[in-house]
N, C-alpha and C positions, 0 to 999 in steps of 0.2 A: 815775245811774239811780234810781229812783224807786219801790218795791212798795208801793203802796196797794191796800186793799181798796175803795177806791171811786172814781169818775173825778176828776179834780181839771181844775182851768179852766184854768189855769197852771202846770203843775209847778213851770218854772223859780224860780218868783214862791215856791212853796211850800217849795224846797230852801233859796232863801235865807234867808229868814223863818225858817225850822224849823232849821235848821244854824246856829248860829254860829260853825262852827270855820272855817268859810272862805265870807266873806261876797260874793265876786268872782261877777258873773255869770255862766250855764250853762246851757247847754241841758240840758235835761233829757227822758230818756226813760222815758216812767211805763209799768208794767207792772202790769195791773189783772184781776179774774179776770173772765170772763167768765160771761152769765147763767146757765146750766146749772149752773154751781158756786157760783154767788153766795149759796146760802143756808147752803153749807157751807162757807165760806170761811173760819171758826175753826175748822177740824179739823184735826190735825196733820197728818195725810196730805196734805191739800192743802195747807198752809203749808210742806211741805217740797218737795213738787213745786215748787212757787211758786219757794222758795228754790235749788232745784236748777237750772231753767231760768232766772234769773238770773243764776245766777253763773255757768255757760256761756257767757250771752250778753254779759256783762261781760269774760269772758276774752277773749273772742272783738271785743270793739269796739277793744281794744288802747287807747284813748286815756280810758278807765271813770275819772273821778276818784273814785268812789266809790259805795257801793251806799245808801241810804235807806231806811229799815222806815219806813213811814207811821205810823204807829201810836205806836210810840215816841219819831220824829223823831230816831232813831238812825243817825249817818253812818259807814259802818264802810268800810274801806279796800277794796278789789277782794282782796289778796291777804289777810285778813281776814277775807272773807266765803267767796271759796270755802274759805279754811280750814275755818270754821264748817262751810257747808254738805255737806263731804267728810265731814267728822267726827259731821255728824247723817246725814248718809248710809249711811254703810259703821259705825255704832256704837251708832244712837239717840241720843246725848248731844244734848239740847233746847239749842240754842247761848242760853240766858238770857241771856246779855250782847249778844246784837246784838238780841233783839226786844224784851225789855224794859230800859230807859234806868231810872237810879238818880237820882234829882236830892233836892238839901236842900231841907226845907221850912222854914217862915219861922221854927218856934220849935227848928231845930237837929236836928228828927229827919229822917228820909229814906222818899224813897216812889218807888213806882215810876213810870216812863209808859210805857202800851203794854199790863202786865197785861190791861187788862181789856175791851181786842180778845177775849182769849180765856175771861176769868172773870167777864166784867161790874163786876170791881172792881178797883182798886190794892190796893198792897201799903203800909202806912206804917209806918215803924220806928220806935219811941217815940224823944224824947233818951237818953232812962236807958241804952238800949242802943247808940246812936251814937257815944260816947265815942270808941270803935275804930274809926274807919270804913272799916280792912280786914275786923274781923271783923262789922260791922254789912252790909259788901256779900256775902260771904262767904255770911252768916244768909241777905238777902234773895233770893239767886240759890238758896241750897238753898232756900227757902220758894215761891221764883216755880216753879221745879222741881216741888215738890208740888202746889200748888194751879193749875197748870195741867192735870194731869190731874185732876181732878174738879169738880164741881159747884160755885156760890155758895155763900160760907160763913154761913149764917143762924145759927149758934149756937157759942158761948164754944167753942175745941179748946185740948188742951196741946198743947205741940210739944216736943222736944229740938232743943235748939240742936246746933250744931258742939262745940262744947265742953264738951258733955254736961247744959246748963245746963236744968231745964227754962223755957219760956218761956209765956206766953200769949196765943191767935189771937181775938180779939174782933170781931166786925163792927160797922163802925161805926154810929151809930145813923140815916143814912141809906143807910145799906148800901152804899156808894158806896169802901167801905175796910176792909182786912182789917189790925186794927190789932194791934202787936206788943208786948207789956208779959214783963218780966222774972215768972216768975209760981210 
């Protein structure tokens, strides 16, 4: 199953492209919002609706190889996602890990995919902080957490790390990345 915020040509064509944890053909059923919501479609109230009726309808197809965030190109398990989706349910906790995806970048540091459905930007974790890459995901899931609820970041923030460290929130200078330096 397939959650895009826009209509796609092919899902099937899309799941397999965008997933490569399991590259075998599949149908696929894309679930898209409809016009009336389409300008509010990065809200959390409608991303959790979205995610709620989802995982329903995933429990409910019995044979669901998996659920798909468009955005991230995040493949998370049926019993995975309604987890998520129970637990942003019944608790608030913003499931980070199934809508935004962690991937390495070329020179070692790590960024997000999918952020910036909701912020207009990724998340990028310098090397310097990488070293760990439990606590460099750790940082970026508490970081994706904050900067989804609020605005684009146009200017320098400190932040506290996990570990009490302080850190530094720079946008990048095409604004396209909210960059993370030890600071």
């Amino acid at each position: 199953m397939l959650l895009h915020p826009w209509p796609v040509r092919n899902p099937a064509s899309t799941v397999n492209e965008r997933c490569d944890s399991d590259p075998s053909p599949a149908e696929t059923l894309s679930i898209v919002p409809s016009g009336h919501i389409k300008s509010a479609q990065t809200s959390l109230p409608i991303v959790k609706t979205w995610w709620l009726a989802a995982a329903q309808l995933a429990a409910q197809l019995g044979n669901c190889a998996g659920v798909i965030w468009g955005p991230s190109a995040e493949r998370i398990s049926v019993k995975d996602f309604d987890e998520q989706s129970d637990k942003w349910n019944n608790k608030g906790i913003f499931p980070s890990s199934g809508l935004v995806r962690f991937i390495n970048d070329l020179d070692e540091g790590l960024r997000t995919n999918g952020l910036s459905f909701f912020t207009e930007q990724e998340l990028r974790i310098e090397p310097e902080l990488v070293d760990d890459r439990d606590f460099a995901e750790r940082l970026g899931i508490r970081l994706a957490q904050t900067l989804i609820h609020r605005e684009t970041l146009n200017a320098a923030e400190e932040f506290i790390g996990p570990d009490g460290s302080k850190l530094k929130l720079v946008p990048s200078q095409n604004g396209k990345f909210v960059r993370v330096w030890r600071g």
